[in-house]
Every structure is written in structure tokens, then in C-alpha cells.
N, C-alpha and C positions, 0 to 999 in steps of 0.2 A: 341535536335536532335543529334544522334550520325553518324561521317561522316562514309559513308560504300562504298558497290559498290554496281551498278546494274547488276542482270544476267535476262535472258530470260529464263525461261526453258519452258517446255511441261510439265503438268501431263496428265495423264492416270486414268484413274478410271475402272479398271476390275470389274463386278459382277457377280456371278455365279449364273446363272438360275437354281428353282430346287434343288438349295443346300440342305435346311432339307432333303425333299423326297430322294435323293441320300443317303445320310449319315444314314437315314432309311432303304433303301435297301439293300445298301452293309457294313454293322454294322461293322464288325470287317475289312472288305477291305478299310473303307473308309478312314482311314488313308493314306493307300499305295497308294489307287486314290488321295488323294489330294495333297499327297508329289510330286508326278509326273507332276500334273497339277502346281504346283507353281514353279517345277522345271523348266520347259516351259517355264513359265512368265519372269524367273529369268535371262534362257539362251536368250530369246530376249531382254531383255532389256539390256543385256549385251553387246550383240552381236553388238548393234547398242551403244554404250555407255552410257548407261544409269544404274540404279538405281530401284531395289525392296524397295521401302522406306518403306511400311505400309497393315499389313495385320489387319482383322476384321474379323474375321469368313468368309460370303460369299464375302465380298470385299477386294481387291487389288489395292493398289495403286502405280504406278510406274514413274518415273521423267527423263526426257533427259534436261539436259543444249542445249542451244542453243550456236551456237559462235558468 
């Protein structure tokens, strides 16, 4: 065992409902929709100090440290 520290954090697990069908609909938009919806993601998670760690296609994952 390597000696380290302990932290608390929170994840978050976002998933977007609908994703394909969306991405279907709005073909050539669905970029600019989804830049905007992660942009979202990004500014709360910031906002509260936190962390956009991990995206997957329809999933997002986002982290707060606890103190």
C-alpha cells in the first residue's frame, strides 16, 4: 500500500434522454445543441466548485470535493 490522502467527493452522473432521436432531428444543429447543453453542465459545476470530468456520448459525468 501506497500512503495517500482521503477526500470525499460527490459525482454526478448526467444522461441525456432521447439523445439519438435528438441528434436525428436536428442533424447538422446538433452540434450547437449539445455544445450549449454541456456548456450548462460545465458553468454549474463550476459555479459551485466543481469539475466536468467525463463525457460519453449521451453521458456526463461531473465531481465536487467535499471539505
Amino acid at each position: 500500500m501506497i500512503p495517500g490522502n482521503r477526500r470525499n467527493v460527490v459525482f454526478m452522473v448526467i444522461r441525456l434522454q432521447n439523445y439519438i432521436q435528438a441528434i436525428d432531428i436536428l442533424q447538422e444543429e446538433s452540434i450547437q445543441f449539445l455544445n450549449q447543453i454541456v456548456g450548462i453542465l460545465h458553468k454549474c459545476a463550476e459555479k459551485w466548485d466543481g469539475w466536468a470530468n467525463k463525457s460519453e456520448g449521451e453521458k456526463y459525468v461531473l465531481t465536487w470535493k467535499l471539505p
